[in-house]
C-alpha positions as MATLAB code, in Angstrom:
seq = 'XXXXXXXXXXXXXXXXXXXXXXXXXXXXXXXXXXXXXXXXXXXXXXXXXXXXXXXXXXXXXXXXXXXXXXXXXXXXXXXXXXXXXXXXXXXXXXXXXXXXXXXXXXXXXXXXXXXXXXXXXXXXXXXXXXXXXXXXXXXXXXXXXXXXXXXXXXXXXXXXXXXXXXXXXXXXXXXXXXXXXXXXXXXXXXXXXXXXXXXXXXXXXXXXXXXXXXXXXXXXXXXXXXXXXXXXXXXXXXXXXXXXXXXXXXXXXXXXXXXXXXXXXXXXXXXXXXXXXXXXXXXXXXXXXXXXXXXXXXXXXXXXXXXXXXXXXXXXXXXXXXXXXXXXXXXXXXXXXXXXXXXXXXXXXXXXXXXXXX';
ca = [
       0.000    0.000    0.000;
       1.729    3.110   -1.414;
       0.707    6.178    1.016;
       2.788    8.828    2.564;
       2.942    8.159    5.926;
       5.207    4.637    4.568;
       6.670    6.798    2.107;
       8.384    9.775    4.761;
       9.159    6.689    7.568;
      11.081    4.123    5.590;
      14.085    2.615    7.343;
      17.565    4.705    6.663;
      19.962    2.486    4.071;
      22.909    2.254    5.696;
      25.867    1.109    3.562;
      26.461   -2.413    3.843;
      30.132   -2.121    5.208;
      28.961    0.072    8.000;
      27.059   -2.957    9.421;
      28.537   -5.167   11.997;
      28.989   -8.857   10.591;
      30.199  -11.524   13.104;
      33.305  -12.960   11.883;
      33.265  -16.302   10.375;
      35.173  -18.886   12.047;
      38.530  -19.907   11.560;
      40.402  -23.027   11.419;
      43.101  -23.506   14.027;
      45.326  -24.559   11.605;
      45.485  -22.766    7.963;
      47.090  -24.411    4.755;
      49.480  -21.828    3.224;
      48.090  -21.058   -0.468;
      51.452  -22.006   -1.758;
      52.335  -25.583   -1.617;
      55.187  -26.233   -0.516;
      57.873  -28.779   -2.374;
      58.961  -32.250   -0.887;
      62.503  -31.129   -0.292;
      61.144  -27.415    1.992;
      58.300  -29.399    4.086;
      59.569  -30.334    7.399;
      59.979  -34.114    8.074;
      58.606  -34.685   11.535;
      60.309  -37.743   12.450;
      57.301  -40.784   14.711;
      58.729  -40.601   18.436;
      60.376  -43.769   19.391;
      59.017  -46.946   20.623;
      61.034  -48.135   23.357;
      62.691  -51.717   22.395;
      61.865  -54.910   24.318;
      64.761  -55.745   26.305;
      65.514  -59.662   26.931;
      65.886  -61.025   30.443;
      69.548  -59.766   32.371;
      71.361  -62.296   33.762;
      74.368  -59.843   35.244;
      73.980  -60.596   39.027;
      76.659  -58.180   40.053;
      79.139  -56.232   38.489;
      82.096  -54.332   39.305;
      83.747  -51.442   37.559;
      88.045  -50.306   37.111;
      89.708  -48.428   35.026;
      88.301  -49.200   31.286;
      86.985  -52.552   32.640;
      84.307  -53.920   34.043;
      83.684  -57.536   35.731;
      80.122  -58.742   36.210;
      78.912  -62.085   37.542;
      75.877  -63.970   35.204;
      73.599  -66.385   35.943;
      74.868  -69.663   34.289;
      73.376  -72.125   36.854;
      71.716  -75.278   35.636;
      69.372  -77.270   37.459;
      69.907  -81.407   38.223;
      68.329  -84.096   35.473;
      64.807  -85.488   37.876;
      66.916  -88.722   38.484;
      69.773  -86.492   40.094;
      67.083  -84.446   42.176;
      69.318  -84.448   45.218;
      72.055  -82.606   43.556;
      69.603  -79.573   42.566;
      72.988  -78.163   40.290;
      74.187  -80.111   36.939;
      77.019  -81.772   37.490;
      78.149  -82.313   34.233;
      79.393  -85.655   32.532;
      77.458  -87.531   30.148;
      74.969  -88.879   32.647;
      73.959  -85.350   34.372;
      72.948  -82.341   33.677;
      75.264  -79.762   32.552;
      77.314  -77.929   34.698;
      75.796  -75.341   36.781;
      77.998  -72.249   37.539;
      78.457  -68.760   37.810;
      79.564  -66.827   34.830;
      82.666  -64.616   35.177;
      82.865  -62.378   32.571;
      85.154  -59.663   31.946;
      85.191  -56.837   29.481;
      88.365  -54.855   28.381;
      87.618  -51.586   26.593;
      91.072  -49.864   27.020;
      91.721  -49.800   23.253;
      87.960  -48.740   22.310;
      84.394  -49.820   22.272;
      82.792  -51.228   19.262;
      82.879  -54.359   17.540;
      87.112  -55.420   17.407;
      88.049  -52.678   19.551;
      87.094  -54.224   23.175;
      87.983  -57.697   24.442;
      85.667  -60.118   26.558;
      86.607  -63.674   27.805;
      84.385  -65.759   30.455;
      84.857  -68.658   32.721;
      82.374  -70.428   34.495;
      82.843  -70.932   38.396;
      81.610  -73.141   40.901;
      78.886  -71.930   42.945;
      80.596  -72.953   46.046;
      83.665  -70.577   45.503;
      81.695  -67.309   46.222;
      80.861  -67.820   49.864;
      84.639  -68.752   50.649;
      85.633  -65.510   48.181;
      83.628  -63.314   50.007;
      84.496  -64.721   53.763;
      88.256  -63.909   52.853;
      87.526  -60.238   51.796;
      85.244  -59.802   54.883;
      88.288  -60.721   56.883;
      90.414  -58.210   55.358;
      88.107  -55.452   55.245;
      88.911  -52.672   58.119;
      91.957  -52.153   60.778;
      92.420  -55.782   62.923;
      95.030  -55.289   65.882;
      97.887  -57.332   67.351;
      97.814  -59.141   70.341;
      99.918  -57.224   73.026;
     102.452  -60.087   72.590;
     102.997  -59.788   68.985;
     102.901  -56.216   69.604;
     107.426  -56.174   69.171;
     106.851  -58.853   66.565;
     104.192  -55.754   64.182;
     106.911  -53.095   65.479;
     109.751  -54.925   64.318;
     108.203  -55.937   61.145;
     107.245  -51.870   60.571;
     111.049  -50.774   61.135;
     112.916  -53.619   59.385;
     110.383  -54.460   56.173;
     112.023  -57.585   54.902;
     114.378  -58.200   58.332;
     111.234  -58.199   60.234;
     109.593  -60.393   58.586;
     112.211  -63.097   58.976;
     112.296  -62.055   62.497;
     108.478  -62.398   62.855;
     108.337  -65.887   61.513;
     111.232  -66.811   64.212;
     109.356  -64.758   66.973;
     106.182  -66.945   65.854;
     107.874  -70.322   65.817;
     109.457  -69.497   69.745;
     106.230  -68.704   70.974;
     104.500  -71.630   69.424;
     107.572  -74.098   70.745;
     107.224  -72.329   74.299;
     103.167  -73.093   74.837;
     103.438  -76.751   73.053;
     105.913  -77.731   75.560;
     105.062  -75.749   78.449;
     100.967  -77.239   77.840;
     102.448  -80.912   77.326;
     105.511  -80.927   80.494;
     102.242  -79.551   82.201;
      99.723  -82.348   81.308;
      97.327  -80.217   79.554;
      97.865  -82.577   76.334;
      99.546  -85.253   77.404;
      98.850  -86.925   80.581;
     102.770  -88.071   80.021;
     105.459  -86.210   78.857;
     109.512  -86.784   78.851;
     111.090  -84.589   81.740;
     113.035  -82.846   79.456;
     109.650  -81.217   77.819;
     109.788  -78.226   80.702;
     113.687  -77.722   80.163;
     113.101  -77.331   76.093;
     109.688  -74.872   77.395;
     112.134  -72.986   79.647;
     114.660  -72.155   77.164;
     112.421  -71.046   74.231;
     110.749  -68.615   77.290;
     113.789  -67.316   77.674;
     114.783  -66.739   74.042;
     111.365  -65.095   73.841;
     111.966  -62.685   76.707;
     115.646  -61.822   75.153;
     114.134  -60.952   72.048;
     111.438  -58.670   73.417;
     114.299  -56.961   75.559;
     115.940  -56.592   72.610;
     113.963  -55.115   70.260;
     112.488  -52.965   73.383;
     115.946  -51.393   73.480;
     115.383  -49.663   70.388;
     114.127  -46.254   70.789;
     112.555  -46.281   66.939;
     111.046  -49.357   67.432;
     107.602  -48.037   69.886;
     107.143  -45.275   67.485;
     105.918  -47.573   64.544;
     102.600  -48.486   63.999;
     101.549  -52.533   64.321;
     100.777  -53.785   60.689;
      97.182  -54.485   60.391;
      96.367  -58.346   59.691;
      96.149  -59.597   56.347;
      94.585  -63.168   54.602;
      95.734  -63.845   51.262;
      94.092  -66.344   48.630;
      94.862  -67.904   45.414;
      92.255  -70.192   43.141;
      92.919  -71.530   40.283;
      91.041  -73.362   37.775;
      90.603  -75.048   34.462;
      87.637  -76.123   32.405;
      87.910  -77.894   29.119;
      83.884  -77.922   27.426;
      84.154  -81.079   25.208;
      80.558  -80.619   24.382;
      81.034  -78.122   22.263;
      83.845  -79.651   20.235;
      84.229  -78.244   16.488;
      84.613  -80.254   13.357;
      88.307  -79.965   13.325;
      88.345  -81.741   16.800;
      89.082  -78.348   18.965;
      87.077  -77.579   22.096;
      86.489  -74.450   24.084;
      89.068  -74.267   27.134;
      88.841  -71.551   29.964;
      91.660  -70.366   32.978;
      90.545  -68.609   35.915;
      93.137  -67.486   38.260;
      91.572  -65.276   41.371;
      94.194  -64.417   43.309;
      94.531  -61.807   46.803;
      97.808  -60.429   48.062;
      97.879  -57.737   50.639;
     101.490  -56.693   50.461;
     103.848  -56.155   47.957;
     107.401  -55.965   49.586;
     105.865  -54.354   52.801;
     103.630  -51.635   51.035;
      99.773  -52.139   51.739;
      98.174  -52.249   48.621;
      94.903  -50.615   47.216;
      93.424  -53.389   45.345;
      94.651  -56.343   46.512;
      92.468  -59.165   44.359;
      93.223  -59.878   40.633;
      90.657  -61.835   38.135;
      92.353  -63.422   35.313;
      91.000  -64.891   32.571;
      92.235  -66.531   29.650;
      90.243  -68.219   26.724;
      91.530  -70.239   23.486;
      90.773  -73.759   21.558;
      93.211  -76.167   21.584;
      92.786  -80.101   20.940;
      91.416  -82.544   24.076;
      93.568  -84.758   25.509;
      92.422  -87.858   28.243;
      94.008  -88.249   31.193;
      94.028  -91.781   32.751;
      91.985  -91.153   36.046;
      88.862  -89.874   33.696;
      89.687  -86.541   33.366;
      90.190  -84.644   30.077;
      93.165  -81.924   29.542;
      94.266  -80.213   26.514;
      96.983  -80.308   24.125;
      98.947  -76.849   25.023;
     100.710  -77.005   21.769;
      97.750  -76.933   19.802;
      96.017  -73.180   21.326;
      94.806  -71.006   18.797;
      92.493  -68.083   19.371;
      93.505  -66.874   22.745;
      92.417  -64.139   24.593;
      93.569  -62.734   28.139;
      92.235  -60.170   30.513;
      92.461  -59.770   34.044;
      91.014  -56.837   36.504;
      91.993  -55.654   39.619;
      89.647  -54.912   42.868;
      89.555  -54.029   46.392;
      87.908  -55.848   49.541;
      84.783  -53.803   49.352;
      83.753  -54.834   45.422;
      84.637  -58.738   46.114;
      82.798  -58.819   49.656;
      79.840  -56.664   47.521;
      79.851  -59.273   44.736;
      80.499  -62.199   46.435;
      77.456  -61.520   48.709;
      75.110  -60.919   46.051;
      75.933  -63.978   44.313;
      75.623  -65.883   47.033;
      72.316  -64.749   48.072;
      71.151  -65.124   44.228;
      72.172  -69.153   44.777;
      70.708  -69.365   47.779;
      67.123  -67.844   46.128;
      67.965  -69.872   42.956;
      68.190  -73.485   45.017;
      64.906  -72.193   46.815;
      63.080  -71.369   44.056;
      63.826  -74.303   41.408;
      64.768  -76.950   44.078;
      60.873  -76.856   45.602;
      59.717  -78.897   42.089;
      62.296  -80.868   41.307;
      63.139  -82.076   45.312;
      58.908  -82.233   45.355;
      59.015  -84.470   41.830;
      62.373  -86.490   42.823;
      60.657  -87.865   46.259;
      57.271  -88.581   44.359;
      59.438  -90.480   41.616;
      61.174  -92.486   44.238;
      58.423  -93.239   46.376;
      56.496  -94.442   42.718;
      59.384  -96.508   41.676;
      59.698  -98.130   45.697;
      55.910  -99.248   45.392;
      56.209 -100.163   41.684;
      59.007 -102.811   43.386;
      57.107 -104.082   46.114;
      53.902 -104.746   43.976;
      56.623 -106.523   41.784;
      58.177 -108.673   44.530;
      54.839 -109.804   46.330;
      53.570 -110.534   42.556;
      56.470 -112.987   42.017;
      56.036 -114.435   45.466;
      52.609 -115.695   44.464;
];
């Protein structure tokens, strides 16, 4: 309807850019226009998936300088028949042989594949605990009886005279209290007379040494030397069951060795692990054993380590404590099935004897 009231109130026109629009949403991420090329795109690399690892058998380890020596689980368990054993003990009617691996790895000339040098031996299970009792003994400051104290002072001033003079001083006292404890009938209930003379003079050969060494002015100043057990073990394994076509089998030395003193100076890592790995031929012995032929080695490698007290008792321990788990833990099923299997084959043989009886 055209009249002109509408006509004077039509709504203003107001320019279309003057209006307020709401903006139109935006992507939170925007493709440049220009594509870019292969070689300028930025290659964002998948993070990485962590690697499944296979079980670790290093027990214990222990590091020097650019080498390390770690102890591996090599143990076997006994064949059922052999239940009572619960460890291999090798031959061709048992089990393998259970051990402990003792591995060590040389890096002094580099890592990487010919650079470093590794060699194992396998030990007896029963070695650790006496390894690790003779490094408990050693570790810390053990005193001198007051006796022995001129014997330690002696042996401080004079390094090589004393100990001559020690192992005399030793061999006096030990001659004094045999005979003086046998003239007096605490071993023997009869003893030659001339048992308290012999006690009587190696007293007195005692006391002149004391007096003697007391004499020296130098002597009280010294410090006692601290007690000291040394060990050696040695040990060869010759693995026939792994013989190569050419008739040559793996052969393995381990030499563990301890020595406290080197010409009277204490030293800081007293125990050395040598090992040394080649092939050579097998040779029989006549009691059953079998040895090697020395002239034939070929392929040897050698490597040895050096420790202190505190790294043997360490690794000693654990390994023993990871037997005595081990013999727990396995030796439940197979003690469990050895008893059932010999209670079985007992009743299997009675059944058969009363059968024959009737």
């Amino acid at each position: 309807m055209n009249n002109g009231y509408y006509s004077q109130q039509q709504p203003q026109q107001y320019p279309q850019q003057q209006m307020y629009q709401q903006p139109a949403p935006q992507p939170m991420y925007q493709q440049p226009q220009q594509q870019m090329s292969m070689q300028q795109q930025p290659q964002y690399a998948p993070p990485a998936q962590p690697q499944m690892r296979g079980p670790n058998d290093i027990i214990v380890r222990a590091d020097a300088s650019k080498r390390i020596l770690d102890f591996r689980n090599a143990l076997v368990p006994a064949n059922p028949a052999d239940y009572a054993m619960l460890h291999g003990a090798g031959g061709a009617k048992h089990a393998a042989r259970s051990g402990i691996k003792v591995v060590i790895c040389d890096y002094s000339g580099g890592t990487g594949n010919g650079k470093s040098i590794s060699v194992a031996a396998n030990a007896s299970p029963d070695l650790f605990p006496v390894l690790a009792d003779v490094a408990l003994s050693n570790m810390g400051q053990y005193g001198i009886s007051p006796r022995d104290g001129i014997w330690s002072k002696l042996f401080g001033r004079f390094r090589e005279q004393g100990a001559v003079f020690g192992a005399f001083y030793a061999l006096v006292q030990k001659l004094e209290n045999t005979f003086g404890s046998t003239a007096n009938g605490r071993i023997a209930p009869m003893a030659p007379p001339y048992y308290g003379e012999l006690a009587g003079s190696f007293g007195q050969a005692r006391v002149s040494m004391e007096a003697c060494a007391a004499q020296n002015p130098q002597a009280a100043e010294l410090s006692p030397v601290p007690f000291t057990r040394d060990f050696q073990h040695t040990q060869t394994r010759v693995n026939t069951r792994a013989r190569s076509r050419d008739g040559f089998v793996p052969v393995s030395l381990l030499t563990i060795t301890r020595q406290g003193y080197v010409k009277g100076e204490k030293r800081r890592l007293p125990w050395t692990v040598k090992i040394t790995n080649f092939e050579a031929r097998p040779s029989g012995q006549g009691n059953g054993t079998t040895a090697y032929d020395a002239g034939s080695m070929r392929n040897k490698q050698e490597c040895f380590i050096q420790i202190s007290d505190d790294d043997m008792f360490r690794c000693c321990r654990r390994v023993t404590r990871f037997v005595e788990v081990w013999e727990i833990a396995t030796g439940v099923s197979l003690v469990s099935n050895g008893l059932a299997t010999r209670e079985q084959a007992r009743e299997d043989y009675r059944r058969q004897k009363n059968e024959n009886r009737c």
